[in-house]
N, C-alpha and C positions, 0 to 999 in steps of 0.2 A: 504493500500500500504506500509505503516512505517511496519506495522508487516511482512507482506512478504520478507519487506527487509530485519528484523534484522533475519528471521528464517532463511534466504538463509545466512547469514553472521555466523551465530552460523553454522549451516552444513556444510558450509565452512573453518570457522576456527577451529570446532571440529571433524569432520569426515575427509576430504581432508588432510586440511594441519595438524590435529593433534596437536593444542597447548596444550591438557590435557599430550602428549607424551612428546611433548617440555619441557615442566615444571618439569614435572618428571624426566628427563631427568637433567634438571638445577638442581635439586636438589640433586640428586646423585652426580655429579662434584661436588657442592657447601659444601655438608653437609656430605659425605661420602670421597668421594676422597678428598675433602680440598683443592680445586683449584678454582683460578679466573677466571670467564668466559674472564676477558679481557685479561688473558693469552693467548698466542697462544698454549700451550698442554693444555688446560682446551676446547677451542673453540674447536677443534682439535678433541677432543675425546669426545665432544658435539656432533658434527657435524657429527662423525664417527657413534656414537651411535644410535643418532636420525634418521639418514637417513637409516640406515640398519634397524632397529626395524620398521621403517616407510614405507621401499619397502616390506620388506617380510611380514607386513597384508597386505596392499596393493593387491600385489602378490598372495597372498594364497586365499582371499575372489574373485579377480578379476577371475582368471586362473579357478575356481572350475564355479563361476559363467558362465564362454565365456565356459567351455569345456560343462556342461550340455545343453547350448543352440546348443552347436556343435553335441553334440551326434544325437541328429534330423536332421542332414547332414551327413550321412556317405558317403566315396569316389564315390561309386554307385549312391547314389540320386544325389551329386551335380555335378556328370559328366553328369548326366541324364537333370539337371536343365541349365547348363551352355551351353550344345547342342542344345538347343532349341532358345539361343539368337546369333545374327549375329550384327554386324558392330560395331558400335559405342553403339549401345545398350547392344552389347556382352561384349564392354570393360568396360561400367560403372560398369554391374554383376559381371565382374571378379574382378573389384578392392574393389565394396563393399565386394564381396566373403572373400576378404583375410584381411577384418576388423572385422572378427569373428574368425579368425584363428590366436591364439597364437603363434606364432612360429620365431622363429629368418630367419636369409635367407637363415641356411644350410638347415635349418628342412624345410623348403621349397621349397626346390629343389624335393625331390622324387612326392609331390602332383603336381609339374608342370610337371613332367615326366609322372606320369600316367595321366593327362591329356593332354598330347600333344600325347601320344600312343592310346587314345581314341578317335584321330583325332578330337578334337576342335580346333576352328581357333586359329592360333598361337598369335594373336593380343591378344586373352582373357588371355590366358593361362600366357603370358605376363604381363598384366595389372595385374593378380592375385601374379606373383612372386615380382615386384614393391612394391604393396601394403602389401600385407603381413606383411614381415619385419619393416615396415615403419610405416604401419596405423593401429591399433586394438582398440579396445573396452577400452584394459588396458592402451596403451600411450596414450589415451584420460583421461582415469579417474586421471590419473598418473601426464600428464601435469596439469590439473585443480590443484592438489594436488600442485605441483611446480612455476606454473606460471601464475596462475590463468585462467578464462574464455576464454577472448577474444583471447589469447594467443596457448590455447587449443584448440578452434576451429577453427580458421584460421589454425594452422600447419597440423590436419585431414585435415580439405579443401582441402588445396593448395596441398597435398602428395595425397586426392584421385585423384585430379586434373592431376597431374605430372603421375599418375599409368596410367590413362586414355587415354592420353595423347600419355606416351612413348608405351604403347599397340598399338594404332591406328594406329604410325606411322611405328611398326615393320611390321604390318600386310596390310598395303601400299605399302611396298618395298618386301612384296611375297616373305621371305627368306626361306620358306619350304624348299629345296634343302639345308638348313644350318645346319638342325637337323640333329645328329648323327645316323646313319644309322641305328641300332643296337634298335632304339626307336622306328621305325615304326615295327618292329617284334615281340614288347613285346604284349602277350597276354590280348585281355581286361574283366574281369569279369561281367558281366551284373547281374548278382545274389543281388537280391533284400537283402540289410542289415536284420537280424531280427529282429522285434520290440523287444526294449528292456522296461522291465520294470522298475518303477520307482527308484527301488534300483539299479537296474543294469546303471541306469543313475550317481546315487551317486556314486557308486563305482569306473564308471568310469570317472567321475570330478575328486575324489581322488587321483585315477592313475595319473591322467593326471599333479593335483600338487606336486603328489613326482618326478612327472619324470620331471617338468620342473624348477621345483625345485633343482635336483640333477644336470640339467645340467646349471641353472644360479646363483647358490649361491656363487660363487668362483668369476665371474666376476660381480658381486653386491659389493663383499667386497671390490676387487680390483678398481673398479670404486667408487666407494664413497672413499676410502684411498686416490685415486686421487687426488677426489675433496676435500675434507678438506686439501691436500698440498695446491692444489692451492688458497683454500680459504682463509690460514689461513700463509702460509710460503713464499709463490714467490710475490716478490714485484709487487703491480700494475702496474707500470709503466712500469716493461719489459712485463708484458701480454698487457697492451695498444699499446705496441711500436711493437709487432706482430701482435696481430685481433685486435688492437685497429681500432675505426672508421676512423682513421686519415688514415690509411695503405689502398690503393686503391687494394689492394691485399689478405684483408684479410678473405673474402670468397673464393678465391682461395684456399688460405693455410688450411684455414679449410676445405675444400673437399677433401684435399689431405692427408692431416694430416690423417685425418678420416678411409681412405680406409684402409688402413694395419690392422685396429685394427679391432678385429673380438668380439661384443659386442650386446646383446640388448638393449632395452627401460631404459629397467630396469637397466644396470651397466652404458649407459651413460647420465641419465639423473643427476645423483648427481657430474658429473664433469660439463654438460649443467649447471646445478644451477652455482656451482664455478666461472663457467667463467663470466656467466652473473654477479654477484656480485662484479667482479674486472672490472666491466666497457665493457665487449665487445659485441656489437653491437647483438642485436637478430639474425638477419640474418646469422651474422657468426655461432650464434650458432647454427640454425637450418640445417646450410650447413653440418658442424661438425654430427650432429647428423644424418642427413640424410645419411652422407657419411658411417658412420661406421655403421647403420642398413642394408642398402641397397647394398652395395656396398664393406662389409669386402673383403680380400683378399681370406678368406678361401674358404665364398664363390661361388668367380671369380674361383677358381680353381676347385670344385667340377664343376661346369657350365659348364666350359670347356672340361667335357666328358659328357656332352650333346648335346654342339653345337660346331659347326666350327668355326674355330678363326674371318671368318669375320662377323656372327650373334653375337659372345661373344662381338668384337669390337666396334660392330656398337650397339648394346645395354646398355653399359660401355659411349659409347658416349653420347648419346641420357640422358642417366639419368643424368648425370656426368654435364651435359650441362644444366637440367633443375635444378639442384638442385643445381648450381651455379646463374642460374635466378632467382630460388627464394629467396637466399639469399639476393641477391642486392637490389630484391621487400622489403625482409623484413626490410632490413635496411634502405632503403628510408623512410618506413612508420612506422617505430615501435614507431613512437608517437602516432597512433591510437589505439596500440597492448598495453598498459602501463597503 
């Protein structure tokens, strides 16, 4: 049992969280640049460095690995597999569906179009754009890497929980008549994918990481520069004095804060680190983060020529409302989460 532990604590601290990175790291500041870690531009550009060097393997092994397991779902088989389930059983499929799918909320928007034009229940198609953005394969591996285990699998949980959830209840209130009109006329393919062969699988996991690559490297740097501000420059106590636990409001602000910004897993988990480090409350963070994967501004506005502004409302709602309940759960209990 001792050895199982130390071999999960070595994998842990050598693969996840990367202290052979860490070190290396320390030493280049230390012994090349000539700077003190206790400096705030030595921490600063530790912190910069580490954490971008650390999303992008990350990144690169995760996104190659989740797209080869995707290529055995192409559009056709999982509209084919998703039509086959109904109620509640439809919505669980559609939110695990979207924990194999890489994709931020924009790049998520056309697979809930061609599945709402392939007439599946609107509940699933639902659960599917929820979860997507919010829960995959890689902010699982990502959070362990961050914030360890229990931490990691509670936030999957309670986000398939929430995909489930706001699905079931969209698909109760029968908003069919909400979808843009223009969606029920799009033609559907029934043309069975080709088998592809096993290179043709590599090649296209590769695609898959230069493209997703090309469209999150910019907002990785920018959210990690973030986070080492906040890590390392803005005095704790003004971040305590806004998401501090003390502020009965501050999973509010955190969901709200969040929405504007248009980001994935990957650019805001190194500002989620920051915050947590200056003291503020799990829950805020997970509200923050939930808000900006699920719920960017950009988008609410692409959705918006899909649906009618009282499905876009009432959707906005429904998440907006549970990803503030879950905040509050987290921060009641994040002595169990620690």
């Amino acid at each position: 049992m001792v050895e199982l532990r130390n071999i999960f604590s070595w994998i842990n601290a050598q693969l996840l969280k990367m202290q052979w990175l860490w070190d290396l790291v320390d030493l280049l500041i230390t012994k090349v640049f000539g700077l003190s870690m206790d400096s705030k531009i030595g921490a600063s550009i530790h912190f910069f460095i580490y954490d971008v060097i650390k999303i992008f393997i990350l990144l690169s092994v995760l996104i190659f690995t989740i797209s080869y397991i995707q290529s055995y779902f192409p559009p056709e088989r999982t509209k084919k597999m998703l039509g086959n389930f109904k109620g509640i059983k439809g919505n669980i499929f559609g939110a695990l569906l979207g924990t194999i799918t890489p994709f931020c909320s924009c790049s998520s928007i056309p697979l809930f179009i061609g599945f709402t034009s392939a007439g599946l229940p609107l509940g699933v198609t639902f659960s599917f754009l929820i979860s997507s953005p919010m829960v995959d394969l890689a902010s699982l591996l990502l959070l362990l890497s961050f914030f360890g285990v229990k931490f990691a699998i509670a936030y999957v949980v309670i986000g398939l929980i929430l995909a489930v959830l706001g699905g079931f209840v969209i698909e109760k209130l029968d908003m069919k008549e909400y979808i843009a009109d223009y969606i029920w006329g799009i033609e559907d393919s029934n043309i069975e994918a080709n088998e592809l062969t096993h290179k043709d699988r590599i090649d296209f996991s590769i695609d898959q990481v230069k493209d997703i690559f090309s469209k999150v490297w910019l907002a990785v740097l920018i959210g990690v520069g973030i986070g080492a501000a906040i890590h390392n420059w803005i005095p704790q106590s003004i971040i305590e004095k806004i998401l501090g636990q003390d502020n009965p409001f501050s999973v509010l602000i955190a969901t709200l804060v969040g929405i504007p910004i248009y980001a994935d897993i990957f650019g805001t988990l190194p500002i989620a680190e920051a915050l947590v480090a200056k003291g503020v409350g799990i829950g805020t963070v997970v509200s923050f983060m939930m808000g900006v994967t699920t719920l960017s501004l950009p988008s609410l506005i692409m959705l918006s020529k899909v649906v009618k502004p009282k499905l876009l409302a009432t959707f906005v709602a429904i998440v907006s409302l549970g990803i503030i309940i879950v905040g509050y759960g987290f921060n009641a209990f994040s002595y169990l989460l620690m």
